[in-house]
DSSP file (Angstrom, degrees, kcal/mol; ACC not computed):
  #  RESIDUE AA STRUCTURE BP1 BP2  ACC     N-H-->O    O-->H-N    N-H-->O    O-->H-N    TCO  KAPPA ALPHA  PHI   PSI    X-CA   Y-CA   Z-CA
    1    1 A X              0   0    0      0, 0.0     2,-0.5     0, 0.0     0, 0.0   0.000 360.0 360.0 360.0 122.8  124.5   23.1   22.2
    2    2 A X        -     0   0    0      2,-0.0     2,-0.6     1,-0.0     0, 0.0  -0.803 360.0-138.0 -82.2 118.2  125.0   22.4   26.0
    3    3 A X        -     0   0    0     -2,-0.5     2,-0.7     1,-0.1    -1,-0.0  -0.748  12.4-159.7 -70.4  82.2  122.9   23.3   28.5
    4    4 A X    >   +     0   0    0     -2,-0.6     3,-0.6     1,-0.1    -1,-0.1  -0.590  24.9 157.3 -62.2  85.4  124.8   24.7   31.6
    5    5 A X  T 3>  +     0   0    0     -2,-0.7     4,-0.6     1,-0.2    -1,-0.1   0.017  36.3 107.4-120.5  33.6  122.3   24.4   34.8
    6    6 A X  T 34  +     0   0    0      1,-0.2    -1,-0.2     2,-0.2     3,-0.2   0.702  58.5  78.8 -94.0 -12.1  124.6   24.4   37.7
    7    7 A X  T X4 S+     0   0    0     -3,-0.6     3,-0.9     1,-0.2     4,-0.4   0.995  93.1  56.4 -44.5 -52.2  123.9   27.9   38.9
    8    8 A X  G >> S+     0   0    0      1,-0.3     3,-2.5     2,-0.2     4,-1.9   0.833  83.3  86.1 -78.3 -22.2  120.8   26.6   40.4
    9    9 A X  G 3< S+     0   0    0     -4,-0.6    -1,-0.3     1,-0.4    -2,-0.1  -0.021  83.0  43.9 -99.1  43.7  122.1   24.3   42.2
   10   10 A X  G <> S+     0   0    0     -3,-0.9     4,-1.3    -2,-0.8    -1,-0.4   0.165 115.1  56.3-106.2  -1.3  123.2   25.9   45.6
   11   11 A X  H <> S+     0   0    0     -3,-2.5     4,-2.4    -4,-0.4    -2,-0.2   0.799 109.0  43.8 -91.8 -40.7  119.8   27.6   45.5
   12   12 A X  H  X S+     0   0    0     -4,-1.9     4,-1.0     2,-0.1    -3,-0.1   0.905 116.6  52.9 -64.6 -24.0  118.0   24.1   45.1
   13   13 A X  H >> S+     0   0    0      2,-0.2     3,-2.3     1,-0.2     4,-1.7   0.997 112.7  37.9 -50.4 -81.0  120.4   23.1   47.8
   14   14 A X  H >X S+     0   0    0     -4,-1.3     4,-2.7     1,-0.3     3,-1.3   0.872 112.0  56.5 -30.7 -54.0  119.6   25.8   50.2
   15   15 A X  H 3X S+     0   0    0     -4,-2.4     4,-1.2     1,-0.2    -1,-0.3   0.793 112.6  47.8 -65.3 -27.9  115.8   25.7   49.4
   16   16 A X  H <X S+     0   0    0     -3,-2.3     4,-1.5    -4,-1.0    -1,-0.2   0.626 110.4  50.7-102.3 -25.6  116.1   21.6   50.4
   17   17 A X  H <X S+     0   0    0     -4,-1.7     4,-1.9    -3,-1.3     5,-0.3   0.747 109.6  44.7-112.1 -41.2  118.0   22.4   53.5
   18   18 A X  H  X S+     0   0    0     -4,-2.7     4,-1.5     2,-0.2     5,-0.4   0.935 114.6  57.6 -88.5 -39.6  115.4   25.2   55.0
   19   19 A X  H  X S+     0   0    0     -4,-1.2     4,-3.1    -5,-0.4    -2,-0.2   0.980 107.9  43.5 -23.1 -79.3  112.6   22.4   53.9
   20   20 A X  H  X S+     0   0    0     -4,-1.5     4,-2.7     2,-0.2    -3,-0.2   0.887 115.3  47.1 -61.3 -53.6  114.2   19.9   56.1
   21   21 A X  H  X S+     0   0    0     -4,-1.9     4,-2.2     2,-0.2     5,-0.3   0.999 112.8  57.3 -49.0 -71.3  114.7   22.6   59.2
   22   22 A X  H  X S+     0   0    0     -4,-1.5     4,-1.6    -5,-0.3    -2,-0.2   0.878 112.2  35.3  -1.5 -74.2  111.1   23.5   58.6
   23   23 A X  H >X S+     0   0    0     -4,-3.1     4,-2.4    -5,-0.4     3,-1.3   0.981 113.2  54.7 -83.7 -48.9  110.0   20.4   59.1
   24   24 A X  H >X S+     0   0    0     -4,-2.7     4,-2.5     1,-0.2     3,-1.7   0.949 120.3  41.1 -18.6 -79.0  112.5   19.1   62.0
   25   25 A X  H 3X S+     0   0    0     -4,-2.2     4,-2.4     1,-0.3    -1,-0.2   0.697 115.7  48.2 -50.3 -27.6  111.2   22.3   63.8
   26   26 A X  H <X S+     0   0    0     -4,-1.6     4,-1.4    -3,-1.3    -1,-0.3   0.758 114.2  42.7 -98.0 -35.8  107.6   21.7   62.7
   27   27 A X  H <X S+     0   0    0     -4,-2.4     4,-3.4    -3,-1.7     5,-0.2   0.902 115.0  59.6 -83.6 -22.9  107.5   17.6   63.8
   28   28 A X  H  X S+     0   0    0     -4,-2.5     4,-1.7    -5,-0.4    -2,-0.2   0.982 107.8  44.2 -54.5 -72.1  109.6   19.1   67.4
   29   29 A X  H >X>S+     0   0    0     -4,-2.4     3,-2.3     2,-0.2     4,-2.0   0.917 112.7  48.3 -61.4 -65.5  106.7   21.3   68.1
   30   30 A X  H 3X5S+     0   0    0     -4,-1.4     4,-8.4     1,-0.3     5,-0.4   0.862 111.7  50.0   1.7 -84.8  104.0   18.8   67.5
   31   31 A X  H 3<>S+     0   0    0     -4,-3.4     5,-0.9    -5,-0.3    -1,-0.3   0.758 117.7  39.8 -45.8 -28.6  105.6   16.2   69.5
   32   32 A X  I X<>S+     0   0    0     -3,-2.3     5,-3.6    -4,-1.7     3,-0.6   0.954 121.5  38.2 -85.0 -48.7  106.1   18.6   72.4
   33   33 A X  I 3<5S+     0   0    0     -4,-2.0    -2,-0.2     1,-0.3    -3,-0.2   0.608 115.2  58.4 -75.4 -14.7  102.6   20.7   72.4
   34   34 A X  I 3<<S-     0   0    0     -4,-8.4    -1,-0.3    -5,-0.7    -2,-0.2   0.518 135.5 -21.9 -89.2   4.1  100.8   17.3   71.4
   35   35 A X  I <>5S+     0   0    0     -3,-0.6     4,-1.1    -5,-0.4     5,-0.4  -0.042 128.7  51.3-179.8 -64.7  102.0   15.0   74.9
   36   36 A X  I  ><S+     0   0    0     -5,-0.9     4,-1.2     1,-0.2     5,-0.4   0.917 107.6  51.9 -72.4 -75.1  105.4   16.3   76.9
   37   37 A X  H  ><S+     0   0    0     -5,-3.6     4,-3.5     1,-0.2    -1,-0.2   0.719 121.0  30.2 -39.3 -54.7  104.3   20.0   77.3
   38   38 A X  H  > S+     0   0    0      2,-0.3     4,-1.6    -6,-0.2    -1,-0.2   0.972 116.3  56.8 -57.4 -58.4  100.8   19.3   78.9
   39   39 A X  H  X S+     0   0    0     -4,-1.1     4,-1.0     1,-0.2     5,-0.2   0.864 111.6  49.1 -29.1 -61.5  101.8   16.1   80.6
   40   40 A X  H  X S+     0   0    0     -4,-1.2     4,-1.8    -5,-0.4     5,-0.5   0.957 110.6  43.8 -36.9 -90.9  104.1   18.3   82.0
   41   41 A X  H >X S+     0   0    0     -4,-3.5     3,-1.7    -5,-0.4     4,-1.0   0.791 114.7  56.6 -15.6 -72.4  101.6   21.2   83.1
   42   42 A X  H >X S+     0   0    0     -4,-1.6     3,-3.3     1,-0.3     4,-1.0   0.656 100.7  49.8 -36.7 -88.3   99.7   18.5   84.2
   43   43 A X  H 3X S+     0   0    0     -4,-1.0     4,-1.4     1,-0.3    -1,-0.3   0.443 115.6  48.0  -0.5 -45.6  102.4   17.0   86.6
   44   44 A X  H << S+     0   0    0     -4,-1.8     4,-0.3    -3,-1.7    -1,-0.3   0.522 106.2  51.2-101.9   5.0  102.9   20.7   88.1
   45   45 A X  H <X S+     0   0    0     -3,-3.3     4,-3.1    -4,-1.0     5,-0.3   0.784 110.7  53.7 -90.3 -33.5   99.4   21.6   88.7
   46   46 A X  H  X S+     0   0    0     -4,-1.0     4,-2.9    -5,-0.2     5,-0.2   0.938 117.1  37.1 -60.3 -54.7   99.3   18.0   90.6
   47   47 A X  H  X S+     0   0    0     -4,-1.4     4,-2.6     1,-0.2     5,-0.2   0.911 121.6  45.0 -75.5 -33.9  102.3   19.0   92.8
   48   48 A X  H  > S+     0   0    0     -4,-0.3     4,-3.4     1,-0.2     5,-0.5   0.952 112.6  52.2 -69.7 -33.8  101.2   22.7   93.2
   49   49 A X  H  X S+     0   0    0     -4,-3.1     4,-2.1     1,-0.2    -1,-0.2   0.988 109.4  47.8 -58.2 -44.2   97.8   21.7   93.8
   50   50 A X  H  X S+     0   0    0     -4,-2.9     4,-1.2    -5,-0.3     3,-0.5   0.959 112.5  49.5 -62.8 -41.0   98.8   19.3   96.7
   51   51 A X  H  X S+     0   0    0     -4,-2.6     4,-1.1    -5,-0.2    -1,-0.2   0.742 106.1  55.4 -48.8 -33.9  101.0   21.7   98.3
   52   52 A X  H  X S+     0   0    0     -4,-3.4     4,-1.4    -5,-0.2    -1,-0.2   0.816 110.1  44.2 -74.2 -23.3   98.4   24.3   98.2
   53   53 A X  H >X S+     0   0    0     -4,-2.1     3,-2.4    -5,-0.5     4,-2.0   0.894 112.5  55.6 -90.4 -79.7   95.8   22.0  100.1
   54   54 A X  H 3X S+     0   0    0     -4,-1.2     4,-2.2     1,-0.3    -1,-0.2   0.761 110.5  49.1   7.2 -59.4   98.7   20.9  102.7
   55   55 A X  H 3X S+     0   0    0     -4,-1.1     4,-0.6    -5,-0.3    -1,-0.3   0.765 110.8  40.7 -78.1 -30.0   99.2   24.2  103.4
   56   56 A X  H <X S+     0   0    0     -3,-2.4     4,-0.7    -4,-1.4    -1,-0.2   0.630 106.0  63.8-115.6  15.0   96.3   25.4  103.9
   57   57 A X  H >X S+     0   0    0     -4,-2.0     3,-1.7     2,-0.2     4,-0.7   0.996 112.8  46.4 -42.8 -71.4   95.1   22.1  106.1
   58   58 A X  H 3X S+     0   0    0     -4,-2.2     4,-2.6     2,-0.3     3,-0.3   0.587 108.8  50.6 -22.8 -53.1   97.8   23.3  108.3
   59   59 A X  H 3< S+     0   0    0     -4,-0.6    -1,-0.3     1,-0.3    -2,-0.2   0.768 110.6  47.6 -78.2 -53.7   96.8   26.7  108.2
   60   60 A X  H << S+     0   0    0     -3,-1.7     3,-0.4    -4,-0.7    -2,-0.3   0.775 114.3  48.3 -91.9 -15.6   93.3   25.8  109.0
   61   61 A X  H  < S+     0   0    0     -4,-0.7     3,-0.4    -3,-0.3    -2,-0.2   0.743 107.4  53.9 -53.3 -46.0   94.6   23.4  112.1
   62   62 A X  S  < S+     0   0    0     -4,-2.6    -1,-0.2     1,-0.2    -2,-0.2   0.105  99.2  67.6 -78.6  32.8   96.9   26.0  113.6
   63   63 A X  S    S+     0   0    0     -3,-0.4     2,-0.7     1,-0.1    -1,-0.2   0.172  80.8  87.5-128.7 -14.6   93.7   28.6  113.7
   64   64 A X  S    S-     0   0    0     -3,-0.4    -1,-0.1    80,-0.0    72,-0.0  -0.909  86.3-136.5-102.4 104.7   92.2   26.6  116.2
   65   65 A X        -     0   0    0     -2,-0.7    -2,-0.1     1,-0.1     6,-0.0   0.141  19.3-127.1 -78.9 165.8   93.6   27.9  119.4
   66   66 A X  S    S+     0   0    0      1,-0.1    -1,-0.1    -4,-0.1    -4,-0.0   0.862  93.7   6.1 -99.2 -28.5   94.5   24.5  121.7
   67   67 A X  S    S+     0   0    0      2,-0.0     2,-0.1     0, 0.0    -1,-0.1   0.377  95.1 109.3-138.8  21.2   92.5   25.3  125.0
   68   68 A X        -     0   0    0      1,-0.2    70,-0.1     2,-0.0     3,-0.1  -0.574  33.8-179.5 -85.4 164.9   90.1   28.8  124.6
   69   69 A X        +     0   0    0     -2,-0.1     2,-1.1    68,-0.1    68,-0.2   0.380  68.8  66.6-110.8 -43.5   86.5   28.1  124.5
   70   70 A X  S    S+     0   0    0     69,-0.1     2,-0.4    66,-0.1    68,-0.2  -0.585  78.7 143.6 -47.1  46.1   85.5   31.5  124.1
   71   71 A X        +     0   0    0     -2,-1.1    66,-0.5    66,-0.5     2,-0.3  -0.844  40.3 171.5-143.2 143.1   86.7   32.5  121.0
   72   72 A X        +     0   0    0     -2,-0.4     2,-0.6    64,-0.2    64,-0.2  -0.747  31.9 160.6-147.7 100.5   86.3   34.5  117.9
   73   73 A X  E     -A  135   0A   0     62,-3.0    62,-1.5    -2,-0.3     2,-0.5  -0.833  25.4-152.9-121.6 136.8   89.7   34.6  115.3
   74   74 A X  E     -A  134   0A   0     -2,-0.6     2,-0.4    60,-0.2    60,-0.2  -0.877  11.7-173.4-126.6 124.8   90.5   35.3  111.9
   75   75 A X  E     -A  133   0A   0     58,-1.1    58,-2.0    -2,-0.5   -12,-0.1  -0.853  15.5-138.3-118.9 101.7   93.3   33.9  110.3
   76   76 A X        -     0   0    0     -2,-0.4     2,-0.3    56,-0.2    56,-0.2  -0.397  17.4-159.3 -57.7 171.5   94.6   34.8  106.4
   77   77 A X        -     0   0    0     54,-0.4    54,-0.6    55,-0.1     2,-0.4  -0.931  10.5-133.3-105.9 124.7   95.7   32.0  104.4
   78   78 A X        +     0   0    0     -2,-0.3     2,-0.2   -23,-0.1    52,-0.1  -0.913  28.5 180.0 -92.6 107.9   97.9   32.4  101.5
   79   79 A X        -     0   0    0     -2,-0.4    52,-0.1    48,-0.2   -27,-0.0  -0.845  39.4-100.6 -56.7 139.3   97.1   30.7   98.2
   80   80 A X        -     0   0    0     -2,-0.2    -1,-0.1     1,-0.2     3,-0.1  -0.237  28.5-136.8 -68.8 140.0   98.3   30.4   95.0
   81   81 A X  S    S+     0   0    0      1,-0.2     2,-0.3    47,-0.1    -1,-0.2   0.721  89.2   1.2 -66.1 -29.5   96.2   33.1   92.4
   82   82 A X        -     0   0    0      5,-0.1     2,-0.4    45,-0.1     5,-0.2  -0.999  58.3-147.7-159.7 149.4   96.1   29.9   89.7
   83   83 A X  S    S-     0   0    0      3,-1.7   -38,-0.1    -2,-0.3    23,-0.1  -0.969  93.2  -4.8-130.9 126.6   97.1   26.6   89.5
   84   84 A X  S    S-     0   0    0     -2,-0.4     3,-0.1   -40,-0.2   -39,-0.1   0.764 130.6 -60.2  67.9   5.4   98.1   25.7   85.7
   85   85 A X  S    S+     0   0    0      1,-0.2     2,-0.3   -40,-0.0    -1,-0.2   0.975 121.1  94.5  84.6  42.6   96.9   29.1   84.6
   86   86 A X  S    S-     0   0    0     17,-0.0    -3,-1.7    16,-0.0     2,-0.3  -0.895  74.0-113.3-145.7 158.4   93.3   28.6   85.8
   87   87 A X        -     0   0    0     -2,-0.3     2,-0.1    -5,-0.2    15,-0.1  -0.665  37.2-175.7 -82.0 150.6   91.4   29.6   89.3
   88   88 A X        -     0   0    0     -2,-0.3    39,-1.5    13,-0.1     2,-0.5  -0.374  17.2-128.6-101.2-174.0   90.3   27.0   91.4
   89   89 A X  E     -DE 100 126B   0     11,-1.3    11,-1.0    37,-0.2     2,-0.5  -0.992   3.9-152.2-151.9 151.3   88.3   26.4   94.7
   90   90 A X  E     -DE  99 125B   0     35,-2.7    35,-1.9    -2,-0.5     9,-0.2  -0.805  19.6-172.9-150.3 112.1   89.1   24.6   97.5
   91   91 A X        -     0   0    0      7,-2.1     2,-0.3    -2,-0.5    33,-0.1   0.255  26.0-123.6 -85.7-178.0   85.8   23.2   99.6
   92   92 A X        +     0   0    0      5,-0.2     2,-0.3    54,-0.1     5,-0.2  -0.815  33.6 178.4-134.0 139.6   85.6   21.4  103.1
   93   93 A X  B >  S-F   96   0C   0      3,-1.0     3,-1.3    -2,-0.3    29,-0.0  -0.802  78.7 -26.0-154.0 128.6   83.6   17.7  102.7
   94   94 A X  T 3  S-     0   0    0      1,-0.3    28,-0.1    -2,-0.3     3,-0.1   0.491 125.5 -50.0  60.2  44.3   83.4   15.9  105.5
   95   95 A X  T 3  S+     0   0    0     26,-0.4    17,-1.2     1,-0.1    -1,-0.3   0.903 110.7 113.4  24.6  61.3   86.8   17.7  107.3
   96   96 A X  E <  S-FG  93 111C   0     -3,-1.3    -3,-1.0    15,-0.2     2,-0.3  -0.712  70.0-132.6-140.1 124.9   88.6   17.1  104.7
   97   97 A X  E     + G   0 110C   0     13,-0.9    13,-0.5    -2,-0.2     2,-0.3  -0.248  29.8 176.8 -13.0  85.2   90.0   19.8  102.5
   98   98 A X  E     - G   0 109C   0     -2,-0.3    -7,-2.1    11,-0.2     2,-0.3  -0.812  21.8-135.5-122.0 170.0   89.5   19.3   98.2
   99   99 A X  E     -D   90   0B   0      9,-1.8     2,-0.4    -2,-0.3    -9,-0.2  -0.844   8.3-140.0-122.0 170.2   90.3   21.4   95.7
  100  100 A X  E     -D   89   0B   0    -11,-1.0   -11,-1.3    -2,-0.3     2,-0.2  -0.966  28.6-178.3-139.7 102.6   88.2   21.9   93.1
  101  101 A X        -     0   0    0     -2,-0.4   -13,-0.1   -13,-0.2   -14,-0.1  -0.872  39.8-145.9-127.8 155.2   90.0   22.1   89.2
  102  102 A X  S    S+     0   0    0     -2,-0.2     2,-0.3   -15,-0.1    -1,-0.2   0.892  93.8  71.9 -78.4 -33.0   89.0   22.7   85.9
  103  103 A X  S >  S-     0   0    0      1,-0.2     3,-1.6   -61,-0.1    -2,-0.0  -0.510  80.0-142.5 -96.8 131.4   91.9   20.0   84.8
  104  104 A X  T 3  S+     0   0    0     -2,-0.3    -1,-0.2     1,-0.3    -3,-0.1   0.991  92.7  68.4 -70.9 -51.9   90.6   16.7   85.9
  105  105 A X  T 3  S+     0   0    0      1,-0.2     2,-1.5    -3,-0.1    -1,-0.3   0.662  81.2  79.1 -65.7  -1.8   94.6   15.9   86.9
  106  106 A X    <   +     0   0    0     -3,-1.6     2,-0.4   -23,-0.1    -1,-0.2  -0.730  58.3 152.8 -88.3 111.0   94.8   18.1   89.4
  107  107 A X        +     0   0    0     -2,-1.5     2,-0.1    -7,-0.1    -7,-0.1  -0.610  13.9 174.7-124.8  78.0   93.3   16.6   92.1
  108  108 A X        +     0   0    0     -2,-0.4    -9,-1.8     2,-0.0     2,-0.3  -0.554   2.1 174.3 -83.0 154.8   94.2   17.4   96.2
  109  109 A X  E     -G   98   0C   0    -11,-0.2   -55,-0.2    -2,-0.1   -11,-0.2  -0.957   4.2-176.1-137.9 147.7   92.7   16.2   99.3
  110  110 A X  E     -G   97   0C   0    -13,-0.5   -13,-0.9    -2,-0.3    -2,-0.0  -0.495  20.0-135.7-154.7 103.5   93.8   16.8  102.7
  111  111 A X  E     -G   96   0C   0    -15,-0.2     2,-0.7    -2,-0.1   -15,-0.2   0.012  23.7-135.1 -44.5 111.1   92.4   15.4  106.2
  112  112 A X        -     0   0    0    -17,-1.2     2,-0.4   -52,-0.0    -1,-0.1  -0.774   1.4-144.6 -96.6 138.9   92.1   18.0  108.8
  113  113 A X        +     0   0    0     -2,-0.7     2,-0.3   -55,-0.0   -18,-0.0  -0.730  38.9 173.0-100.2 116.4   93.5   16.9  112.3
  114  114 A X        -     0   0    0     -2,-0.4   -53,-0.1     4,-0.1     2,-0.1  -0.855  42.5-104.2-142.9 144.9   90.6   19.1  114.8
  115  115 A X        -     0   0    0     -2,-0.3     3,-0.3   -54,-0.1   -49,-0.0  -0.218  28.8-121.6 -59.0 161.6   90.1   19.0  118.0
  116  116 A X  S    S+     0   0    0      1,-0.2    -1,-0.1    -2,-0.1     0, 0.0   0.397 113.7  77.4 -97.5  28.2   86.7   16.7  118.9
  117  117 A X  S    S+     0   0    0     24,-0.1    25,-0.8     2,-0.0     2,-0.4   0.871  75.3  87.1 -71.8 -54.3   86.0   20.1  120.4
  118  118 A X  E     -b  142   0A   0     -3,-0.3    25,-0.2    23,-0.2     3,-0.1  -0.455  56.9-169.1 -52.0 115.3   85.1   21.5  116.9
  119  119 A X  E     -     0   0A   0     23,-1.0     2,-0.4    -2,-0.4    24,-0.2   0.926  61.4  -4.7 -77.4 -80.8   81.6   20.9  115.8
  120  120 A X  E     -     0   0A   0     22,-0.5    24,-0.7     2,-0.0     2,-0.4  -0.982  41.1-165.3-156.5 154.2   81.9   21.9  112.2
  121  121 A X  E     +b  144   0A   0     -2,-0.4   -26,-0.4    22,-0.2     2,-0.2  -0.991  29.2 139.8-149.1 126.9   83.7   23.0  109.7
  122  122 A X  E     +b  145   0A   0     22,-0.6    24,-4.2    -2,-0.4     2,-0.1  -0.789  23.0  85.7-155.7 174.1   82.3   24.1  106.5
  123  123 A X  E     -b  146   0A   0     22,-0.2     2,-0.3    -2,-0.2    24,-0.2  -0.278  46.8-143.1 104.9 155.9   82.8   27.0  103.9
  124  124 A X        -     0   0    0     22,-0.9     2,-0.7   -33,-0.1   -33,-0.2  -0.919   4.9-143.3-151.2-163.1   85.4   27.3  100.7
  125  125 A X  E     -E   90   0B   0    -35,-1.9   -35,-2.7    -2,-0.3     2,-0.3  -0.894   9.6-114.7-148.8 141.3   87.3   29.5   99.2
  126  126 A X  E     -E   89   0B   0     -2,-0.7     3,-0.2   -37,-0.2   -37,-0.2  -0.568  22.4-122.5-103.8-170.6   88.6   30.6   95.8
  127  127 A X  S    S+     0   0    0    -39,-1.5   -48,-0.2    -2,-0.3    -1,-0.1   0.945 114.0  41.9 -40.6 -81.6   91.4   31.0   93.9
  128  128 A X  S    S+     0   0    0    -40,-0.2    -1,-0.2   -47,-0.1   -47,-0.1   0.599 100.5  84.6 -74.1 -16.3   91.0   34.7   93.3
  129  129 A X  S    S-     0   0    0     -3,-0.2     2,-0.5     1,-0.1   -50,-0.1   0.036  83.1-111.5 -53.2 163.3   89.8   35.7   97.1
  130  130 A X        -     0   0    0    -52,-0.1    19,-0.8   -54,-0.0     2,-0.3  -0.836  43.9-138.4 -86.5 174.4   91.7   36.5   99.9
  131  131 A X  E     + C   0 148A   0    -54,-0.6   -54,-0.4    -2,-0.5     2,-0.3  -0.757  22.8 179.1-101.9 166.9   91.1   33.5  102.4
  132  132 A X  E     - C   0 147A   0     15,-1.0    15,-3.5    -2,-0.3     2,-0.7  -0.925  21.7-136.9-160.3 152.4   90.5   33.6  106.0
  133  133 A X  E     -AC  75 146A   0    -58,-2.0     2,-1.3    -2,-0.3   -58,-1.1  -0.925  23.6-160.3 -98.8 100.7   89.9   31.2  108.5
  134  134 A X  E     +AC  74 145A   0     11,-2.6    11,-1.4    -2,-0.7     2,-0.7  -0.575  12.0 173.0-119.4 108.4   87.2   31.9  111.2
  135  135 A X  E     +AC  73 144A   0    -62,-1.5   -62,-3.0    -2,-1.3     2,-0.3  -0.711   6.3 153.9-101.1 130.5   86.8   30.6  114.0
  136  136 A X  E     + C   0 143A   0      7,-2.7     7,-1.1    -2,-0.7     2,-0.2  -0.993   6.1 151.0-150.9 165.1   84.8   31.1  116.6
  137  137 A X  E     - C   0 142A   0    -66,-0.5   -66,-0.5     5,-0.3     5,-0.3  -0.844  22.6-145.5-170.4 177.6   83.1   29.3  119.7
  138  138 A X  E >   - C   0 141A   0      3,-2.4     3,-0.6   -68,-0.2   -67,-0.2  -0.567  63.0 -68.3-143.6-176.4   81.6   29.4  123.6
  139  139 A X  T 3  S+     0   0    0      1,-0.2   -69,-0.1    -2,-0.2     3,-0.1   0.338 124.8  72.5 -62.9  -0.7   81.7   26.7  126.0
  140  140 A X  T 3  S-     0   0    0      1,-0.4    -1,-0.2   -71,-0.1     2,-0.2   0.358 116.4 -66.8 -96.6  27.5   79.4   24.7  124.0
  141  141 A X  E <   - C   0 138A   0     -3,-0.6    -3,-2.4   -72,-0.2    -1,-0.4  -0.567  51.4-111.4 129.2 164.0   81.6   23.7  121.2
  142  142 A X  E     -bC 118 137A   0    -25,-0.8   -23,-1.0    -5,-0.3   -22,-0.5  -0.979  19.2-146.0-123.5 136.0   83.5   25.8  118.2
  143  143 A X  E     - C   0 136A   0     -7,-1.1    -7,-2.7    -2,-0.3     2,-0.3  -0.847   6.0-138.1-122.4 156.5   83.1   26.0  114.4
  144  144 A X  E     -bC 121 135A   0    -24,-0.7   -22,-0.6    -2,-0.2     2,-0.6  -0.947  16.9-166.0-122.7 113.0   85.3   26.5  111.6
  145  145 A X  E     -bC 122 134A   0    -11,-1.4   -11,-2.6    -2,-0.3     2,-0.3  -0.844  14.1-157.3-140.2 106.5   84.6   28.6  108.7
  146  146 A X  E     +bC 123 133A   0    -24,-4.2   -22,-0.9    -2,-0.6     2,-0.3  -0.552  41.3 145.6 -65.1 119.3   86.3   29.0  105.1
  147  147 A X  E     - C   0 132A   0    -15,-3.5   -15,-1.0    -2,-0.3     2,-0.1  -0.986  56.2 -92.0-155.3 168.0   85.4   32.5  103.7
  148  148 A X  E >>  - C   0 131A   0     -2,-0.3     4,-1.2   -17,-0.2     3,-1.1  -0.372  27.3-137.5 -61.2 131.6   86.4   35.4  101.7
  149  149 A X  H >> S+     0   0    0    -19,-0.8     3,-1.1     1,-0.2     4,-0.5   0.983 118.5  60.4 -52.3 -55.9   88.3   38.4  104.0
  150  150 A X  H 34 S+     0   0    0      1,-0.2     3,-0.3     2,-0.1    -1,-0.2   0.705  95.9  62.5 -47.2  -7.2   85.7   40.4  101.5
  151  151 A X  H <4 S+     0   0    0     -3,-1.1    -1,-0.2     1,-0.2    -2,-0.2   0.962  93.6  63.6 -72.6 -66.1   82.8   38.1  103.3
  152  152 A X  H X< S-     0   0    0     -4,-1.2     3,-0.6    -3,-1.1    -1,-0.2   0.422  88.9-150.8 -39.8 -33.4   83.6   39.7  106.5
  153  153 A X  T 3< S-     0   0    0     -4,-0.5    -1,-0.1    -3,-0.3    -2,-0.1  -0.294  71.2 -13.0 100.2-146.5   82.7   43.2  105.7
  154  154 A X  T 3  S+     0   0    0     -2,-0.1     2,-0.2     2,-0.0    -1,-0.2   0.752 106.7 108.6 -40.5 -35.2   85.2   46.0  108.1
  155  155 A X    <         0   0    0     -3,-0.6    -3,-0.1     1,-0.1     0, 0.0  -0.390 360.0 360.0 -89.7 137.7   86.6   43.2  110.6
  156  156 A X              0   0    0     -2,-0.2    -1,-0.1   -81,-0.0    -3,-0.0   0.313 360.0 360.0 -86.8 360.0   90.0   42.2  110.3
């Protein structure tokens, strides 16, 4: 008697062929979520982050009126809500601008260009805040101060 057992075999076929897709799909994702997606993240929290500090160097240069002495201004800033999906902070050390990330590759810095009229400039801000810029000053000098609008209490 002869054993006919070629029915199964478009079923082993098939079962061999969604195996092999399985695993194609299975080594794809690896390779992507283990090194290219994050590098990747990484690489646009680094760009966002520098952009964000840039922007709001600037921000915090143009807030400083060029010849008042007398003066008391508050200036939003607009920042990004997350960089990379997490909040951040962004400090003053030594007039310069850092930010402040959970992911050690995002890293900004940015030198603020003051007048030597400006005494000091201190304060930070986060991520989730609005920001403002204040400044205010007399004839004896001006200072420059990162804070929360909600810091401010009523004044706009």
């Amino acid at each position: 008697m002869i054993s006919d057992d070629r029915a199964v075999t478009p079923a082993v076929g098939k079962a061999l062929e969604v195996g092999i897709v399985l695993l194609f799909v299975g080594v794809m994702t690896t390779a992507l979520y283990g090194g290219a997606v994050p590098d990747y993240r990484d690489a646009v929290g680094a760009e966002v982050g520098d952009r964000a500090v840039v922007a709001a160097a600037e921000r915090v240069e143009n807030a400083v009126p060029p010849a008042a002495r007398d003066v008391r201004t508050v200036h939003g800033v607009d920042l990004p809500r997350s960089i990379r999906g997490e909040n951040y902070r962004i400090a003053v050390e030594n007039r310069t601008l850092v930010l402040d990330h959970p992911a050690a590759a995002v890293d900004a810095r940015a030198r603020l260009a003051l007048p030597d009229r400006v005494e000091s400039v201190d304060g930070a801000w986060r991520s989730s805040d609005d920001a403002v810029v204040v400044v205010t000053g007399d004839r004896g000098g001006m200072s420059v101060e990162l804070t929360a609008r909600a810091e401010l209490g009523g004044e706009r």
